[in-house]
Residue, then its C-alpha position, 0 to 999 in steps of 0.5 A: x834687804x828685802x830677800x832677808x825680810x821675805x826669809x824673816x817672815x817665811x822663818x816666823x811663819x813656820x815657828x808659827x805652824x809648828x805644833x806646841x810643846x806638850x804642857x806638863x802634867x803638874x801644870x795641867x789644871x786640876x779637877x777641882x774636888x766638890x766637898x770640903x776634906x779638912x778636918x774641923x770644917x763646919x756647914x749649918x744647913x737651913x731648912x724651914x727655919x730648922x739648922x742643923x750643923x755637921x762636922x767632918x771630924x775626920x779624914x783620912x786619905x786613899x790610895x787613890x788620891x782622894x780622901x774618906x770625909x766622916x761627917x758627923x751631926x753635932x746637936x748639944x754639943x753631942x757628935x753623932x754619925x752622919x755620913x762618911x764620904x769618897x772624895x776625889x777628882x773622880x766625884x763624891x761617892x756616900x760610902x756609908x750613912x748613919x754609920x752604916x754602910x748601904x750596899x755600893x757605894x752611891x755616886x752624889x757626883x762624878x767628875x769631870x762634871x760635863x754637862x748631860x753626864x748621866x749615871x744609876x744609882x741604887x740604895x739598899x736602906x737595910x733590905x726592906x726599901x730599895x731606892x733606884x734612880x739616875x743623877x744628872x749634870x745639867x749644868x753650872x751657875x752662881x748660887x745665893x744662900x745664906x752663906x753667900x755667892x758661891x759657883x756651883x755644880x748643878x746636879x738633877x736626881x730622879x729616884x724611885x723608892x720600892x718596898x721589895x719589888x712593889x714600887x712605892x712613888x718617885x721623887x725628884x731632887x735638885x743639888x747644887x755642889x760647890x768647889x771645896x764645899x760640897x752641897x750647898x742647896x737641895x730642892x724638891x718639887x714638894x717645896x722641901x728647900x735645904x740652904x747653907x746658912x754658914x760654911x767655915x774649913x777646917x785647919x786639918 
């Protein structure tokens, strides 16, 4: 009876030691996407009591399993263009802003979201001013705006403006970017402060 435990316990210990089953990839945990790619979602942003409202109107998917999110600025009831985004597990990428494409696309986050991940950006706003700069994670916390509680990416932007090679001044922004969302706060040292005020998915 005892030889027969002895050799229970030596057969569940070695069951114990062999090495695990490869977990299979559609049961992996997905990098969440940090922006909203339905069509229809709605954000009103607050900033100095002034709202602003935006509306993905339309999205259409990549051959990298991501989505194009054209957001438009909705004032009046007249639908003007905003920016239109790269959304994927790899990040969000601003492909174009105010309808016009500005140079490579510029990365507003690149994921995974790891913490210290540093990366340059440079943005050509139409040959005259040239913005160059470093993002940074520097970390992930709950957020309280106007439209609630929400965990979030934080995300450090440092950018130099130049006027052809004369530089000009540099400026510093915090982001904060939600899972499914996108942005839902922005600051600056200089006291500019963008909150959401509401959030509402679209269907498409």
């Amino acid at each position: 009876m005892i030889r027969s435990l002895a050799a229970l316990l030596v057969v569940t210990a070695l069951i114990g030691l062999a090495p695990a089953a490869p977990v299979p990839a559609h049961l992996m945990p997905k990098e969440p996407l940090y922006y909203a790619t339905q069509k229809g979602t709605r954000w009103v942003y607050v900033n100095q009591n002034v709202e602003s409202v935006y509306e993905a109107t339309d999205v259409k998917p990549t051959k990298q399993g991501g989505s194009i999110v054209t957001i438009e600025l909705v004032h009046d009831g007249k639908k003007t263009p905003n920016q239109k985004l790269d959304v994927s597990p790899r990040g969000i990428f601003r492909i174009e802003v105010n309808g016009n494409a500005r140079g490579q696309p510029m990365c507003l986050l690149r994921c995974p979201a790891e913490l210290d991940k540093e990366w340059p950006f440079h943005l050509n706003n139409g040959g005259v001013f040239v913005h160059r700069g470093t993002m940074k994670v520097t970390g992930t916390e709950d957020v309280t705006v106007p439209a609630g509680k929400f965990p979030a990416v934080r995300v450090a932007e440092r950018m130099a403006a130049y006027m052809g090679e004369q530089w000009i001044g540099t400026e510093d922004y915090t982001s904060w970017y939600a899972p499914d969302v996108g942005l839902v706060k922005q600051t600056s040292p200089g006291g500019f402060k963008k909150e959401l005020k509401s959030f509402k998915p679209g269907n498409g």
